[in-house]
PyMOL Python script that loads the backbone (N, CA, C, O; Angstrom):
from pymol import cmd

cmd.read_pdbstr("""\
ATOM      1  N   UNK A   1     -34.366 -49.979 -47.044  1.00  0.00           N
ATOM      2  CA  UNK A   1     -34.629 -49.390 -45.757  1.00  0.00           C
ATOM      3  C   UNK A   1     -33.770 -50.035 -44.670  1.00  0.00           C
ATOM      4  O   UNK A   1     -33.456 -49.403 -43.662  1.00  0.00           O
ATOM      5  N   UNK A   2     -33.377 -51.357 -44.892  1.00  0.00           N
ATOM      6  CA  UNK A   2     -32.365 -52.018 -44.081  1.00  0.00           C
ATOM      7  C   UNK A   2     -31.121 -51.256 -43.302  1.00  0.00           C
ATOM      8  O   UNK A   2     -30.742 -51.084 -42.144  1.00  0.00           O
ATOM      9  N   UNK A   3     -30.674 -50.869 -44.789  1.00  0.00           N
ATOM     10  CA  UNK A   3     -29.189 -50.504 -44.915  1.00  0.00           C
ATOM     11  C   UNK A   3     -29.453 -48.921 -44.018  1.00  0.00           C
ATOM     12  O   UNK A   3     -29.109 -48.706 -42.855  1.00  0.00           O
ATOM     13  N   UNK A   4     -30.326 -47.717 -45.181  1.00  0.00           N
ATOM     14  CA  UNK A   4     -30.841 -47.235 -43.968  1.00  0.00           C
ATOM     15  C   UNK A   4     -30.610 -47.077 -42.489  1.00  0.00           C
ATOM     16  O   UNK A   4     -29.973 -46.270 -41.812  1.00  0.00           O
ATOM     17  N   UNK A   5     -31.453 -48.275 -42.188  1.00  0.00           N
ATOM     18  CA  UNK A   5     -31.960 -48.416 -40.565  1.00  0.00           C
ATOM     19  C   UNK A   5     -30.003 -49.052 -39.637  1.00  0.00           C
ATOM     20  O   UNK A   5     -29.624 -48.713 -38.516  1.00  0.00           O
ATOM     21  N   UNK A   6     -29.566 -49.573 -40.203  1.00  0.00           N
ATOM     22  CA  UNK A   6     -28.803 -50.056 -39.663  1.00  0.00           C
ATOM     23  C   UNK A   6     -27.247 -48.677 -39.941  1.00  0.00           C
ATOM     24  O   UNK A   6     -26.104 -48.651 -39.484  1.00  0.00           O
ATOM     25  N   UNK A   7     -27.812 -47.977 -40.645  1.00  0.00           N
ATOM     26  CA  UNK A   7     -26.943 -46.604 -40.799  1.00  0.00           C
ATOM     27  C   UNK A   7     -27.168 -45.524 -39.550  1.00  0.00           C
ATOM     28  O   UNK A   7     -26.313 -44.691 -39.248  1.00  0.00           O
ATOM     29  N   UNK A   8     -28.329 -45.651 -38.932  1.00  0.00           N
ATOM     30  CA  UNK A   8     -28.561 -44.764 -38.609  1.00  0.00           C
ATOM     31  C   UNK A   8     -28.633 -44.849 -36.844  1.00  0.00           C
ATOM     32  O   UNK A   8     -28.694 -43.943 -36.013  1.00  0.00           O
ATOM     33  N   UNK A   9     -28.596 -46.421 -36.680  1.00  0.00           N
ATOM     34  CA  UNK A   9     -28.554 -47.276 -35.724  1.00  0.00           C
ATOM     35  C   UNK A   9     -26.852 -46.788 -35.629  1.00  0.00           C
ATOM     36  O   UNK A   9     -26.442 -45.945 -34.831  1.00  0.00           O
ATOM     37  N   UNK A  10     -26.197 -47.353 -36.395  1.00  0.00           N
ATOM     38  CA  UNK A  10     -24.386 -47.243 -36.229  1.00  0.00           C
ATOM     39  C   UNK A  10     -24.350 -45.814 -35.781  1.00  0.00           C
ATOM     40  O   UNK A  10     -23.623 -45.636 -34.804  1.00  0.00           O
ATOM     41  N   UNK A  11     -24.824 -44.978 -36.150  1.00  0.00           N
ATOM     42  CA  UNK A  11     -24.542 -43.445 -36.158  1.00  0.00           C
ATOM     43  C   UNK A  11     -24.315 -43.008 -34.584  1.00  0.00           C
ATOM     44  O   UNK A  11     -23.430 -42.529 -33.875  1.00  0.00           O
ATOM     45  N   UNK A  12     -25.796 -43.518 -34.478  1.00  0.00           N
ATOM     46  CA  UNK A  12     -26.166 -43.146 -33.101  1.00  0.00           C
ATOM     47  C   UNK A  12     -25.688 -43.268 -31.896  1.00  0.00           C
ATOM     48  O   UNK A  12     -25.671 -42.470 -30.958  1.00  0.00           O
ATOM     49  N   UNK A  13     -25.008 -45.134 -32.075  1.00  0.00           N
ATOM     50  CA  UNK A  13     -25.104 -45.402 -31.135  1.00  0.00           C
ATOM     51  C   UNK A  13     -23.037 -45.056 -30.738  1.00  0.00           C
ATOM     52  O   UNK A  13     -22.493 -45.160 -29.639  1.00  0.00           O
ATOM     53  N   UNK A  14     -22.409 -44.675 -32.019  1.00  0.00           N
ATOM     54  CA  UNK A  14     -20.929 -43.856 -31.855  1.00  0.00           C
ATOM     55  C   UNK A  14     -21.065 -42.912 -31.208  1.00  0.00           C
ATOM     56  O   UNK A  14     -20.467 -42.801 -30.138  1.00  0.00           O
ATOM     57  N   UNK A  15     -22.038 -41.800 -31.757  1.00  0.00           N
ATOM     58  CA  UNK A  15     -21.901 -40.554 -30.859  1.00  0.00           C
ATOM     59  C   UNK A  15     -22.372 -40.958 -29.454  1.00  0.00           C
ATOM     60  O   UNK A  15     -21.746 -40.374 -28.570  1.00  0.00           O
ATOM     61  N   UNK A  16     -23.138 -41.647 -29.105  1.00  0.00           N
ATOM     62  CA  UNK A  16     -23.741 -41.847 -28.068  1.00  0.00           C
ATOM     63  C   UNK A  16     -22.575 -42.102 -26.999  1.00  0.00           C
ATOM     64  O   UNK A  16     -22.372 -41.537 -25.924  1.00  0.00           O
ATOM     65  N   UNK A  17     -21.976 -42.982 -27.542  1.00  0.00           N
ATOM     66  CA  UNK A  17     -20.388 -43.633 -26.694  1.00  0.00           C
ATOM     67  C   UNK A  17     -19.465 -42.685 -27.021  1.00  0.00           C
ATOM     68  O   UNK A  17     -18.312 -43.117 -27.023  1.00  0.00           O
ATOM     69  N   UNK A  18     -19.582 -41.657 -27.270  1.00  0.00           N
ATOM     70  CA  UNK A  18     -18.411 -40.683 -27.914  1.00  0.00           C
ATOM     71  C   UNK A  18     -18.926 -40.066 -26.214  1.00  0.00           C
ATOM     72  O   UNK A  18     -18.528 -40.488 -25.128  1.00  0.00           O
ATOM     73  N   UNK A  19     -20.002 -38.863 -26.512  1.00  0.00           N
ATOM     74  CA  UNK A  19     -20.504 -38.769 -25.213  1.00  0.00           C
ATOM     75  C   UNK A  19     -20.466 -39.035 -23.875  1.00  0.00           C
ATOM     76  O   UNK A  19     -20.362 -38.300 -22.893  1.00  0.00           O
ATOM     77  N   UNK A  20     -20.607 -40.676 -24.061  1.00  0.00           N
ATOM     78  CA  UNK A  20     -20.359 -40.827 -22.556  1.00  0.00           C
ATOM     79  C   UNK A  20     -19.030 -40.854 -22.222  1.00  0.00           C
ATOM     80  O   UNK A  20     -18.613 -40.479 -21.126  1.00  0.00           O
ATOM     81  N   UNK A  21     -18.283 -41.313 -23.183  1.00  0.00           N
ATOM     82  CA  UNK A  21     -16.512 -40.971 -22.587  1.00  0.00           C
ATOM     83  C   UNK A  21     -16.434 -39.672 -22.537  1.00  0.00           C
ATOM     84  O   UNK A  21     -16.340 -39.439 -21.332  1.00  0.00           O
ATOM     85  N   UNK A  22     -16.417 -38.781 -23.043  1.00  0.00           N
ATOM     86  CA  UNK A  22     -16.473 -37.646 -22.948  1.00  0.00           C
ATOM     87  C   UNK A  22     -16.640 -37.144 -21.488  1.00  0.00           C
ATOM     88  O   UNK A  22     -15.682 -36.759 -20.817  1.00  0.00           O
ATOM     89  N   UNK A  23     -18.466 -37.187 -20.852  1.00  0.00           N
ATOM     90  CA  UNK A  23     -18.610 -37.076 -19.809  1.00  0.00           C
ATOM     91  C   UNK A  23     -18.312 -37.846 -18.760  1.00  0.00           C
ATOM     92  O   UNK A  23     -18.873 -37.634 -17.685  1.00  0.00           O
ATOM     93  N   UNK A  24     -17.242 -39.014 -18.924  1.00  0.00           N
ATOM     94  CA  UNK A  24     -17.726 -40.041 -17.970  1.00  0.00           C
ATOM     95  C   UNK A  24     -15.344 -38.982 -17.548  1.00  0.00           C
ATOM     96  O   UNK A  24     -14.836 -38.974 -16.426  1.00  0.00           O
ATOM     97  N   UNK A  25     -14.881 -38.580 -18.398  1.00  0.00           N
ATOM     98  CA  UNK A  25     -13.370 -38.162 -18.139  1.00  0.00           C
ATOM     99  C   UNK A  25     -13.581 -37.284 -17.545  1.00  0.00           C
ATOM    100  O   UNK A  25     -12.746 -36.881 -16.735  1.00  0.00           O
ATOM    101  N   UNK A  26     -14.803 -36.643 -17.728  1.00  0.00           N
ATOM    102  CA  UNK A  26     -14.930 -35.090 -17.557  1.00  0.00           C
ATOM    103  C   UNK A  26     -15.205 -34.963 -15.417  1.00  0.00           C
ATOM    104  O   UNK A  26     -14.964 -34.025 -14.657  1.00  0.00           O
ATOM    105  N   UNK A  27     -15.699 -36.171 -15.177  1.00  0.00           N
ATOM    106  CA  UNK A  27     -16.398 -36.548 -14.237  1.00  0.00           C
ATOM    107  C   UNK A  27     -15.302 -36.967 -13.265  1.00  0.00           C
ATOM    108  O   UNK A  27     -15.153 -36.573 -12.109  1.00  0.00           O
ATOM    109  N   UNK A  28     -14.616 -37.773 -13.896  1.00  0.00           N
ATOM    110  CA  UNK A  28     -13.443 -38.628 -13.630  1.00  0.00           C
ATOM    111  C   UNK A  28     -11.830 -37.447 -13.320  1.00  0.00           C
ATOM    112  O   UNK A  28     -10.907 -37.917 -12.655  1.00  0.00           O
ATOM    113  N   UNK A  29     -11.774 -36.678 -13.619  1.00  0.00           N
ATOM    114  CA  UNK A  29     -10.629 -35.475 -14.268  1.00  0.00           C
ATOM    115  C   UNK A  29     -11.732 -34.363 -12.566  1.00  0.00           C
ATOM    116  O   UNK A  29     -11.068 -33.544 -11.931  1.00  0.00           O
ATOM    117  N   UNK A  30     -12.631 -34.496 -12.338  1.00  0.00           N
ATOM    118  CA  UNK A  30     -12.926 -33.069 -11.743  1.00  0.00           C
ATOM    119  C   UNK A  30     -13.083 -33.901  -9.693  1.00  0.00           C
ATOM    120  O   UNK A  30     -13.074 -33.246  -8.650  1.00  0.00           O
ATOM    121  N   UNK A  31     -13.180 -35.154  -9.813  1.00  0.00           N
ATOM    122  CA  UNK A  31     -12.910 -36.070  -8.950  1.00  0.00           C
ATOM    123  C   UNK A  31     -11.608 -36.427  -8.810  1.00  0.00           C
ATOM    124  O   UNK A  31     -11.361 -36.960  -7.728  1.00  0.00           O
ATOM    125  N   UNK A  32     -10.790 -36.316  -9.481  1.00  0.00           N
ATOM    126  CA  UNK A  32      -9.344 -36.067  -9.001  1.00  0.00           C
ATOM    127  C   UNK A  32      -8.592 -35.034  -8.552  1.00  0.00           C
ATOM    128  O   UNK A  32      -7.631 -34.996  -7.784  1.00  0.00           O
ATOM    129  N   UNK A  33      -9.198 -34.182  -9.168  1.00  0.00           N
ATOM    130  CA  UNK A  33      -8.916 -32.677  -8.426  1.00  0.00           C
ATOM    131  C   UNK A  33      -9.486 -32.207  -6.952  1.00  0.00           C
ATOM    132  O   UNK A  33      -8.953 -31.309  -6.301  1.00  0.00           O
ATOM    133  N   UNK A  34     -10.448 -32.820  -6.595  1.00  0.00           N
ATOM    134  CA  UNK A  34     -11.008 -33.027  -5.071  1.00  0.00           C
ATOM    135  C   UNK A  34      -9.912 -33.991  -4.335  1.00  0.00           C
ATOM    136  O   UNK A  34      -9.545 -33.867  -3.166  1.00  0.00           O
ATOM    137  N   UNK A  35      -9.434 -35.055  -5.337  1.00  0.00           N
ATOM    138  CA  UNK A  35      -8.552 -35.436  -4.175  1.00  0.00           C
ATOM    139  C   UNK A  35      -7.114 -35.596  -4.050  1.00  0.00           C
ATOM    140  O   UNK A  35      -6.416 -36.469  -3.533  1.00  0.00           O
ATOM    141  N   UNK A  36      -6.814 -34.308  -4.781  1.00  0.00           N
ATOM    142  CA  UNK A  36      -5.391 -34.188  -5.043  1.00  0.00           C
ATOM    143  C   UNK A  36      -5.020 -33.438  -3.438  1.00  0.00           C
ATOM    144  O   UNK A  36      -4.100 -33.872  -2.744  1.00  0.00           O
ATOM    145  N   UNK A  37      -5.980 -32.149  -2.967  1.00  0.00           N
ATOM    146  CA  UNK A  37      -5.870 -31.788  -1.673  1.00  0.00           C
ATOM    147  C   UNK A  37      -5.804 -32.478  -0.551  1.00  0.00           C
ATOM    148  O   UNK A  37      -5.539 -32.099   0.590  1.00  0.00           O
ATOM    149  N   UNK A  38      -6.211 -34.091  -1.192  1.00  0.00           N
ATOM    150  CA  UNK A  38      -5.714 -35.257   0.148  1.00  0.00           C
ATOM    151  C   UNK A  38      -4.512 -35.384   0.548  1.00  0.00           C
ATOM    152  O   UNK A  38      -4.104 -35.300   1.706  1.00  0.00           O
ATOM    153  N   UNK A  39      -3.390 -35.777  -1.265  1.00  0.00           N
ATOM    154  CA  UNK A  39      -2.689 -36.452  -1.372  1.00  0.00           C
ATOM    155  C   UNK A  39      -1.687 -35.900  -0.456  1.00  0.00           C
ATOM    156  O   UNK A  39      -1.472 -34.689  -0.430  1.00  0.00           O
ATOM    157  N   UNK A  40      -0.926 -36.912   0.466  1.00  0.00           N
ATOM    158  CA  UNK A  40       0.292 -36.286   1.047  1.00  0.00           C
ATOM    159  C   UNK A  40      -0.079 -36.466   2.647  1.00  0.00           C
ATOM    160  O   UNK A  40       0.764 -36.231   3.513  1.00  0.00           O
ATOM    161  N   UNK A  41      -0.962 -36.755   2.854  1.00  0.00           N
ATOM    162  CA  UNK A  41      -2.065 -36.873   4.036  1.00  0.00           C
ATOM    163  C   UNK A  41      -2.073 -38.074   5.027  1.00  0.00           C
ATOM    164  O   UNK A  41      -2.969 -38.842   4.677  1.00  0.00           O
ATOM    165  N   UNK A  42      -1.445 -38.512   6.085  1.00  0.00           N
ATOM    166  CA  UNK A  42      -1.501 -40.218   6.337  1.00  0.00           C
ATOM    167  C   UNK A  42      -1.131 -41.480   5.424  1.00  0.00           C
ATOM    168  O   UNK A  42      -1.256 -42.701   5.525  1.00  0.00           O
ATOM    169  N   UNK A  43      -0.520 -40.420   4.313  1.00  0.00           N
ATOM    170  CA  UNK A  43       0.521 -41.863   3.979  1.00  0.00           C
ATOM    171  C   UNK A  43      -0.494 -42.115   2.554  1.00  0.00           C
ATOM    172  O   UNK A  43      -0.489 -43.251   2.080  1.00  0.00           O
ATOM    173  N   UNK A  44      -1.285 -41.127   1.941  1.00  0.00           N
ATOM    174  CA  UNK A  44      -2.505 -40.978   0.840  1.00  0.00           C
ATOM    175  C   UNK A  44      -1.437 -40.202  -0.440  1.00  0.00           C
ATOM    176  O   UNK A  44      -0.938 -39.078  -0.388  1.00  0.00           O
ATOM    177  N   UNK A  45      -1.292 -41.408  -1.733  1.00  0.00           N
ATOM    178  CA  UNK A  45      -0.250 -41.210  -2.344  1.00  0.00           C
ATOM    179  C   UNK A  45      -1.010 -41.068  -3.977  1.00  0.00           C
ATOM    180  O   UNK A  45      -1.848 -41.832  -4.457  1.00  0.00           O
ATOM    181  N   UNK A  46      -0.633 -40.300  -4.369  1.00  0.00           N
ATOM    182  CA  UNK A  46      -0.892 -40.031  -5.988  1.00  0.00           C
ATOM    183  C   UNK A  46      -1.476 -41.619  -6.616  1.00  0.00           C
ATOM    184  O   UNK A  46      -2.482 -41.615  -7.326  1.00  0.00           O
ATOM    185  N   UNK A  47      -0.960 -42.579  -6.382  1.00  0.00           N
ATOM    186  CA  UNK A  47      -1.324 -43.614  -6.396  1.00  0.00           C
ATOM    187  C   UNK A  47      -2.581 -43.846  -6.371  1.00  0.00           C
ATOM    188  O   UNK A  47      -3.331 -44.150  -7.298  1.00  0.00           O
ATOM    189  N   UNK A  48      -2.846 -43.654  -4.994  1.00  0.00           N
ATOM    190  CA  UNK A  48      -3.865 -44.082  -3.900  1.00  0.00           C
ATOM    191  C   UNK A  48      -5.412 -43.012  -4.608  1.00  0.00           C
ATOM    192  O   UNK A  48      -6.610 -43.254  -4.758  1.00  0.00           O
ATOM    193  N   UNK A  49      -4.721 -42.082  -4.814  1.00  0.00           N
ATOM    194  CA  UNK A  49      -5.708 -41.068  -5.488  1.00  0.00           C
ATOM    195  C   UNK A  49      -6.237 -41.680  -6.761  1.00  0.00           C
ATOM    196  O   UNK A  49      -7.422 -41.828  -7.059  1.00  0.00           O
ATOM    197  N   UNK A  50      -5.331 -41.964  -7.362  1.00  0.00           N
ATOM    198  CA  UNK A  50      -5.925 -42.350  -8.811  1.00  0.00           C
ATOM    199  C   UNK A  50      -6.573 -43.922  -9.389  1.00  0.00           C
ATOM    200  O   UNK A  50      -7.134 -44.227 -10.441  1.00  0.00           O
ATOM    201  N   UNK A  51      -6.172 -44.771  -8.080  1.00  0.00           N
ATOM    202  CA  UNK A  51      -7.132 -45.844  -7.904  1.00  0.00           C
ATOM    203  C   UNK A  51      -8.224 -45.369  -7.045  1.00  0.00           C
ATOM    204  O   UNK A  51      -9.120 -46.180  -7.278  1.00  0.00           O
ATOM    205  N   UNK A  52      -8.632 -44.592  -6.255  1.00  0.00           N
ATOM    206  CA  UNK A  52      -9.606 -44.203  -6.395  1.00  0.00           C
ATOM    207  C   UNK A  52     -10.427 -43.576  -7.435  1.00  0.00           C
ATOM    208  O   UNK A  52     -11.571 -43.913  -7.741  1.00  0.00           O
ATOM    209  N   UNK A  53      -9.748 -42.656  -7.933  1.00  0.00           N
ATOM    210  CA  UNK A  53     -11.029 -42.570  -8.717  1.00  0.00           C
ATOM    211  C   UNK A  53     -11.164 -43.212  -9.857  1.00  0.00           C
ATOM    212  O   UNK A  53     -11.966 -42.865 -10.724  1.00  0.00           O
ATOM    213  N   UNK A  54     -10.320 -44.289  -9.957  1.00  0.00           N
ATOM    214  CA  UNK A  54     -10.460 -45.360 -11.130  1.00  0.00           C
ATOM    215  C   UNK A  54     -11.874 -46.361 -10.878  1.00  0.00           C
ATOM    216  O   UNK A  54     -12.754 -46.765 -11.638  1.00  0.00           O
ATOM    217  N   UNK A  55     -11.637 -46.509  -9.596  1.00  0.00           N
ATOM    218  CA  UNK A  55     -12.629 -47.701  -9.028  1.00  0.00           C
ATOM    219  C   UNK A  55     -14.342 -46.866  -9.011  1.00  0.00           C
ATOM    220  O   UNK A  55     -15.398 -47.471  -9.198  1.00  0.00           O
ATOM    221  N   UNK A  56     -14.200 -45.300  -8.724  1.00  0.00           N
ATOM    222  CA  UNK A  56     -15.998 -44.885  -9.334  1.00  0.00           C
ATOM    223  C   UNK A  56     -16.156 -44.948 -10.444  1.00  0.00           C
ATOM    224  O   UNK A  56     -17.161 -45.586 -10.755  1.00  0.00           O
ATOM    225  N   UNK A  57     -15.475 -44.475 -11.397  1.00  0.00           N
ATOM    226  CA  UNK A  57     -15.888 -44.950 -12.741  1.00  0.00           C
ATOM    227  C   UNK A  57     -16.211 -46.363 -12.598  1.00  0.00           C
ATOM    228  O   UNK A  57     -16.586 -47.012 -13.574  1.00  0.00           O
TER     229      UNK A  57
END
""", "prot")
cmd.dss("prot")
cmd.show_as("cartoon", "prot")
cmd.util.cbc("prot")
cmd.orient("prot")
């Protein structure tokens, strides 16, 4: 039941982290597109965009 339990534990907890990258790009990818309409703006540079939304994740 060990082997089991610790199978099913591994399973879980991959998809689980599969998931959250998944949603965490998905999140990350639709927050850059909000601030791509900045870029170009007071000196607000592709750069500047993508350390932002590096730093909410």
């Amino acid at each position: 039941m060990k082997i089991l339990d610790r199978y099913i534990t591994k399973t879980l907890l991959k998809y689980s982290l599969s998931v959250m990258v998944v949603l965490v790009g998905i999140f990350a990818f639709f927050k850059f597109l909000e601030e791509v309409g900045d870029i170009g703006r007071s000196g607000y540079t592709l750069l500047d965009a993508l350390v932002y939304v590096g730093l909410l994740i």
